[in-house]
C-alpha positions, 0 to 999 in steps of 0.5 A, a space after each residue: 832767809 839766809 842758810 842756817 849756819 852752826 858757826 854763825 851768830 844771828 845777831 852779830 850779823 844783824 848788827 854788822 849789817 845795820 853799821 853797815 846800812 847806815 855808814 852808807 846812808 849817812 854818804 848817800 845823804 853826803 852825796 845829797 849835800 854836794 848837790 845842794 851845795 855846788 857853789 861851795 864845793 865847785 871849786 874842790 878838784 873832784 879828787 879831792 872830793 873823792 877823798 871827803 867821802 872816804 874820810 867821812 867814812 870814819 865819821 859815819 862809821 863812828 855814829 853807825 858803831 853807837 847805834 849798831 852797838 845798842 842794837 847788838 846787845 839788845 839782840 844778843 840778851 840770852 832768851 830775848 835774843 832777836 831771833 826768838 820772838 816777832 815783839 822784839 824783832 818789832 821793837 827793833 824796827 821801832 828804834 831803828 826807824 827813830 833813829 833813822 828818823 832823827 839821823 837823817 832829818 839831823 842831814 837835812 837839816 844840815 843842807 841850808 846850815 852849811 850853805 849858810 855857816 860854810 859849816 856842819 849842822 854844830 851847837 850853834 844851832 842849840 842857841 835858837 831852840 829856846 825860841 821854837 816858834 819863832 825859828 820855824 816860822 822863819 825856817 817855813 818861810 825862808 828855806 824850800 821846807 816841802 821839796 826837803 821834806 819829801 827828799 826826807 821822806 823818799 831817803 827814810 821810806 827806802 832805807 826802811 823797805 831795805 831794812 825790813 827785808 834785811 830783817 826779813 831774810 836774815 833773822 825771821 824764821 831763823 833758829 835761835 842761835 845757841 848762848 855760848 856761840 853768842 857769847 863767844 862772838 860777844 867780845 869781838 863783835 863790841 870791840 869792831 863797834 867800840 873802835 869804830 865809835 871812838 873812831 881812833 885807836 891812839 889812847 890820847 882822845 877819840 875821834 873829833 872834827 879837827 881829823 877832818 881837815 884832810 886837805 886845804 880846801 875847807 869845803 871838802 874837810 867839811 863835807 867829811 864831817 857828819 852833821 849827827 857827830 858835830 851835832 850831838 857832840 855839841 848836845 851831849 857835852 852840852 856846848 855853851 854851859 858855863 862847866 864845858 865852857 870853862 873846861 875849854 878855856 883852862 885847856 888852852 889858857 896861858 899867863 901871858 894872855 892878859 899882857 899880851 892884849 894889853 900890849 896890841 891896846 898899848 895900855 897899862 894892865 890893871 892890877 887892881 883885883 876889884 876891877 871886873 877888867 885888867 884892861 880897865 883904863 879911865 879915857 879922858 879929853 881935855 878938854 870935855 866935850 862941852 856940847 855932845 852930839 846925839 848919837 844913832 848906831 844903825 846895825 844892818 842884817 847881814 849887810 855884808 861887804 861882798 854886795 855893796 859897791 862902794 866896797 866889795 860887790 861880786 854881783 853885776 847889779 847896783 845893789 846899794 846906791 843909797 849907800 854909796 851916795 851916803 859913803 861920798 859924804 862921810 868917813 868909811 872904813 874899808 877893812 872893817 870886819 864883823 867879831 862874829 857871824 850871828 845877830 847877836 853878837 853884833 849887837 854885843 861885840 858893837 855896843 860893849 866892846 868885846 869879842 865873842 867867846 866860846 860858849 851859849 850867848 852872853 846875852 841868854 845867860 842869867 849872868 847877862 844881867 852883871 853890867 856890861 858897861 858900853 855904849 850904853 851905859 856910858 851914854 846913860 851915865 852922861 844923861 843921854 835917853 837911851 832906847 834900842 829900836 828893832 822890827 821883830 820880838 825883843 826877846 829873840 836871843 833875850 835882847 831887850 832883858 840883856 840891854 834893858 840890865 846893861 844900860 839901854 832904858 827902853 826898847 822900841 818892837 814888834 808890840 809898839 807897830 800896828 799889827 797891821 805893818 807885820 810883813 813876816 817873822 821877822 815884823 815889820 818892814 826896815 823903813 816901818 822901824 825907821 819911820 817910828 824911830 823918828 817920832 820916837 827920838 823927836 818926843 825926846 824933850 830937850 835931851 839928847 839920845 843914843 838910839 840902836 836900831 837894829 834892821 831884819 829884812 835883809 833875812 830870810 824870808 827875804 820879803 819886802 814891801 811894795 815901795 819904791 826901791 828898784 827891785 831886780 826882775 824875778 829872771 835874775 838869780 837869787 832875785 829875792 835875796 838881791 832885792 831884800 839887800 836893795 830895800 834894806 839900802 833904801 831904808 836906811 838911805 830914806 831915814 839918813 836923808 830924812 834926819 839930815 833934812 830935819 833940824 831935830 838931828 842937828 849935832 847927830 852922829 850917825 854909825 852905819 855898820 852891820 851885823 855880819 857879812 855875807 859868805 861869797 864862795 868860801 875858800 876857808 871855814 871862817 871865810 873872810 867874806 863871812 866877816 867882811 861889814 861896812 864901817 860908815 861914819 856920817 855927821 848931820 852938820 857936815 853931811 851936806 858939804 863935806 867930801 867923803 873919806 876913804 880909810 883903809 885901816 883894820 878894825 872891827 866891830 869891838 873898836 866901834 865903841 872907843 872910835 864913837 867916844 873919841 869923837 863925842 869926846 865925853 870922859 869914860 871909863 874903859 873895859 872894852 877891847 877896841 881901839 880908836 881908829 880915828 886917833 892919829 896920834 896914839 895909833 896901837 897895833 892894827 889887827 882884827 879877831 873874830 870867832 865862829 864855833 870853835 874857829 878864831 880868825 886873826 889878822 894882821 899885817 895882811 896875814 890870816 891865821 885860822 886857830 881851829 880849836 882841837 883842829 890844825 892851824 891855817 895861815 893865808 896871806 891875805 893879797 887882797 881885800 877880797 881874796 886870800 891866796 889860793 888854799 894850797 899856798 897855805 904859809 903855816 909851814 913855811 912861816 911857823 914863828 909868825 904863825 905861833 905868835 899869830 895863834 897866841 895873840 888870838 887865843 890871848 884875846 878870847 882868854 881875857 876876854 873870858 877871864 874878865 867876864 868870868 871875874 864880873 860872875 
């Protein structure tokens, strides 16, 4: 029990007390992030980490001033004060244990995100809570769930013995403190909390995440945020409604967007108001293609180039043989870049030719069902059958509803497999989807066909079936995930090889590509390696005799859609962003942008700029298809005209793209 002082409030030191407990559990839950995420962090100087933590101070100063200040007041209500009754000292303990409970699983939880996303726990994760079931079997299977739980519940157990003997010794048989010195205290005690909640003091805007980038090496900005404010900023301010969404974009928009996208497609703007797209063009070939082939897109789960060999592998081990072999026999794009970091913008950015934007997922909005008009639809529109094959629950991100309204006539998933073939979360096993796709396509009478088929098992949990794909041994590192990537090339080098030595595919296009990259020590928040994915063009007529190609342009998953056109060569109608990069003839800019949270990445000219809305702008040269320079020769300093155009180029892109969407609404 503390010594009873005439001049000291009870409650105010009870809820200084608490700001205090927290802000230093909330770095002790930093600390345990830097354990679990040395191969992120390794690379900082420790200096430098020294400084995430006081810079994070401010962050978890601001979460601690929200709860202490609920606390206070509650504390401090004349004659219900905290020092009067045991119910509502109980009470108390009641609420802080919740929101210790849901703070700290919040800093849990965020130890897999972050290692994952290189980013803070944030509103992506709002995306996937409309499919609980299905994440946290895949979350049970994947992640060491039981060894966190008990971190959790060790962490939980110790700051609530601490606080009850706070409670204990300061407030229990404590003489209430009188009215007027509480009140006297009052306004000084909720001007420490309302400070450090906003967490500045300049009157323009409070705290945001953009005040942690401190330094040039991203993973220390990040380890300074606290996964609770990038949370529930997201959730309180209901990150991907269409309101803050398009609160958003009015802020950063500016009219020379729609010409300025216009001009890097070398493409006349269209001025026609009933069009859903100022970028709408009619593509024409003279002449039609008068026998089409048909048309397989294979989108490969986080199939990314920092593990295949014929691109960009760090791993000591041949982990795509299957891809390689099939990369000496057709075209491959070696600076091809993902438009996103998630599974369904693949799936979108690919089929319809559109970049990400800010914002809940384009394919869980009712809106959705306006017509995208894509690969899909286009296909459809020539008299193509055509139908999307994937291994799990279709309605996962609401992908059959999106494509069946924009397009796609059926969907090929986890009901139509023998229950039997279910391996994990995720259905069924890459070569099971594959096998059905083939019969499928083949009971396809005298018609031809545009098949998507998305693959999974290059995911957690990283389970494979017992086939013979030449798994690594259990002795080598991070064997699991190795081995799901080395099946996920088997599958697809066994179904390319089975279609192309059956003459049901002849005059078959096939467009190997994937989802997203895989992140490999992250030097910058949108890490190249994140959207680093292969781009392989194969021919069933040709495979057999021709000689690879290697092509070294800049594209992304957006450009999928015009190259695939240009070489069906069929007349259509053209409201996507992408360019043809097999045209050497009419060759527009090379530049690629993608998107992550609140982050554009945008390249060109060996360039990378980083666009952090509400944070500072990064530009790297890139000297390397595998490396940027080190993060301490950031260039936005010494190069501020090409940074400035760099950054409205790629805010240009995501604004258009927005505004046209919004038009079709």
């Amino acid at each position: 029990m503390i010594r009873k002082n005439k001049y000291l409030s009870v409650p105010a030191l009870y809820a200084i007390v608490m700001a205090f407990m927290f802000t230093v559990f909330f770095e002790l839950w930093r600390f345990v992030l830097l354990l679990f995420s040395s191969e992120i962090i390794n690379q900082v100087p420790k200096r430098i980490l020294a400084q995430s933590f006081l810079v994070g101070l401010r962050f978890d100063f601001s979460i601690a001033s929200y709860i202490s200040a609920a606390l206070y007041i509650s504390a401090v209500i004349p004659f219900l004060e905290i020092t009067r009754y045991k119910v509502i000292r109980w009470l108390h303990f009641g609420f802080i244990t919740v929101i210790a409970a849901v703070t700290f699983f919040i800093h849990v939880s965020d130890i897999e995100f972050f290692k994952f996303f290189n980013s803070r726990l944030n509103g992506v994760a709002l995306q996937w809570i409309e499919s609980p079931d299905f994440m946290l079997s895949m979350i049970w299977q994947t992640y060491p769930v039981i060894t966190y739980l008990l971190l959790y519940g060790v962490i939980l157990f110790v700051f609530l013995w601490i606080v009850r003997w706070i409670m204990r010794n300061i407030i229990n048989n404590t003489k209430p403190t009188a009215i007027w010195l509480n009140m006297l205290y009052l306004p000084f005690v909720l001007t420490i909390f309302l400070l450090g909640a906003r967490g500045r003091i300049e009157e323009k805007a409070p705290l945001t995440w953009g005040l942690a980038f401190f330094s040039k090496y991203d993973a220390a900005n990040q380890l300074a945020l606290n996964p609770t404010f990038t949370f529930l900023r997201d959730a309180v301010y209901d990150a991907g409604s269409k309101k803050e969404t398009k609160k958003l974009m009015e802020k950063i928009r500016f009219p020379e967007a729609d010409s300025i996208v216009c001009d890097l497609l070398d493409i006349p703007m269209n001025s026609d108001s009933g069009k859903i797209s100022r970028l709408y063009h009619r593509v024409t070939f003279s002449p039609e293609n008068e026998n089409p082939p048909n048309v397989i897109v294979i989108i490969m789960e986080s199939f990314g180039a920092t593990r295949i060999g014929s691109l960009y592998n760090r791993y000591p081990y041949q982990l795509t043989p299957h891809f390689d072999s099939l990369a000496q026999q057709g075209i491959l794009f070696t600076n091809f870049y993902s438009a996103g970091s998630h599974t369904y913008t693949g799936i979108f950015c690919t089929l319809y030719g559109y970049p990400v934007i800010f914002g809940k997922s384009i394919m869980k909005q009712v809106t959705g069902q306006n017509h995208f008009w894509g690969l899909p639809s286009i296909f459809r529109n020539h008299g193509y059958q055509t139908i999307f094959f994937t291994t799990h629950d279709p309605h996962f991100d609401n992908m059959q509803g999106f494509l069946m309204a924009n397009g796609m006539m059926r969907v090929v998933a986890l009901d139509d497999y023998p229950k039997s073939a279910k391996l994990s979360t995720l259905g069924v096993p890459d070569h099971v989807m594959f096998d059905r796709a083939v019969k499928e396509l083949k009971a396809i009478p005298g018609e031809r066909f545009f098949a998507t088929l998305l693959t999974a098992s290059n995911h957690g949990p990283w389970k494979v079936p017992d086939v013979p794909f030449g798994a690594l041994p259990d002795s080598v590192p991070d064997h699991k995930r190795l081995n799901a990537f080395k099946y996920a090339d088997w599958a697809v080098g066994r179904f390319v090889r089975q279609i192309v030595n059956d003459p049901y595919f002849a005059n078959t296009i096939i467009i190997l590509t994937a989802d997203n990259g895989m992140l490999y020590k992250p030097v910058v928040d949108l890490d190249l390696t994140q959207f680093q994915t292969p781009l392989l063009l194969l021919n069933t007529d040709s495979m057999k005799t021709s000689t690879g190609k290697r092509v070294n342009r800049l594209g992304s998953q957006v450009d999928i859609l015009a190259t695939v056109m240009g070489i069906v060569r069929l007349n259509y109608d053209d409201y996507s962003f992408g360019r043809n990069l097999l045209d050497s003839v009419h060759t527009p800019r090379e530049y690629v942008q993608f998107s992550e949270w609140y982050r554009i990445g945008y390249i060109e000219n060996d360039l990378y700029t980083i666009i952090r809305i509400d944070g500072p702008q990064s530009l790297f040269r890139i000297y390397s298809l595998t490396h940027l320079v080190h993060p301490d020769k950031d260039l936005v300093d010494s190069l501020p005209d090409i940074a400035e155009d760099m950054k409205y180029k790629g805010l240009a892109i995501f604004q258009t793209a927005y505004f046209n969407m919004l038009r079709s609404f």
